[in-house]
C-alpha positions as CSV (number, residue, x, y, z in Angstrom):
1,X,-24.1,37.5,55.7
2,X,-26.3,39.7,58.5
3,X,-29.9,38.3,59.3
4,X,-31.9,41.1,59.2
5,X,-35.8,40.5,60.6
6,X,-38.8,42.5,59.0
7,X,-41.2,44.2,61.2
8,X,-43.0,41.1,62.2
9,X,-44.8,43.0,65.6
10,X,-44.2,39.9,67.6
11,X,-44.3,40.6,70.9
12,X,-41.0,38.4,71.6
13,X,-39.1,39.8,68.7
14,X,-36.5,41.8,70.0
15,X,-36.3,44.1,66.9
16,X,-39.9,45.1,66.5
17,X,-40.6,45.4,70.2
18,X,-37.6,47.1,71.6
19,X,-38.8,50.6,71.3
20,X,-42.5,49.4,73.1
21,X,-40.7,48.2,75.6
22,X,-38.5,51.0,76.3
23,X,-41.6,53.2,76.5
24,X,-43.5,50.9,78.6
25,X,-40.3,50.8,80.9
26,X,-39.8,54.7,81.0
27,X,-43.5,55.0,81.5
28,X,-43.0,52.3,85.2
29,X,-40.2,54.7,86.1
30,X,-41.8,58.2,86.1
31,X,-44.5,56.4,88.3
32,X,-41.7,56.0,90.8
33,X,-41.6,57.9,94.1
34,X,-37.9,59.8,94.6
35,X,-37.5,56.9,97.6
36,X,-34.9,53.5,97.4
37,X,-37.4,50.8,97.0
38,X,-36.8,47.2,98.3
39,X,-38.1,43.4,97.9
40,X,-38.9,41.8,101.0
41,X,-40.4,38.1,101.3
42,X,-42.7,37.0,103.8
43,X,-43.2,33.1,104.3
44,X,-46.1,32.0,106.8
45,X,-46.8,28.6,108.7
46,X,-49.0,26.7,106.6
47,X,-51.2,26.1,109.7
48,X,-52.2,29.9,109.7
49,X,-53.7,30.1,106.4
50,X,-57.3,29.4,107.6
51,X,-56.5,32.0,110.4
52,X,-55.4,34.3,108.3
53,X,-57.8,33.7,105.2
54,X,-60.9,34.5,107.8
55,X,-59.1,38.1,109.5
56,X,-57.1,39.5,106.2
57,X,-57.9,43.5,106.9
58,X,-56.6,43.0,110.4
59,X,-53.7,40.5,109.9
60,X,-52.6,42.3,106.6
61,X,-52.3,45.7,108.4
62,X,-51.0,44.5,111.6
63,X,-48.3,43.0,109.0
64,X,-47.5,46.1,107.0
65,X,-47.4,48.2,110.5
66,X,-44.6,45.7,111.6
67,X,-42.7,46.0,108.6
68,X,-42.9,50.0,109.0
69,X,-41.4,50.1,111.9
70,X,-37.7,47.9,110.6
């Protein structure tokens, strides 16, 4: 014997929500620049959260310029 669900819209049933979240996914993609995207980490010394907390514009940028230029 095959389960088969009715439409119950629950967000976590697979059934029901497949076809949202194939649009929702489709929609992420066209948003996508033609580039190769990648995840980088950064982990800081605990001691430079106040530092960094008081000067974010300039520390944030000087941050993203590093990483530009790997």
């Amino acid at each position: 014997m095959d389960v088969s669900f009715n439409s119950c819209r629950n967000r976590h049933c697979p059934k029901c929500q497949h076809s949202v979240q194939q649009e929702w996914v489709e929609a992420q993609m066209s948003k996508l620049l033609p580039v190769g995207y990648f995840h980088s980490f950064l982990r800081s010394l605990q001691e430079l959260n106040t530092l960094v907390l008081q000067n974010q514009a300039l520390l944030y940028s000087i941050l993203i310029k590093s990483v530009g230029h790997c």
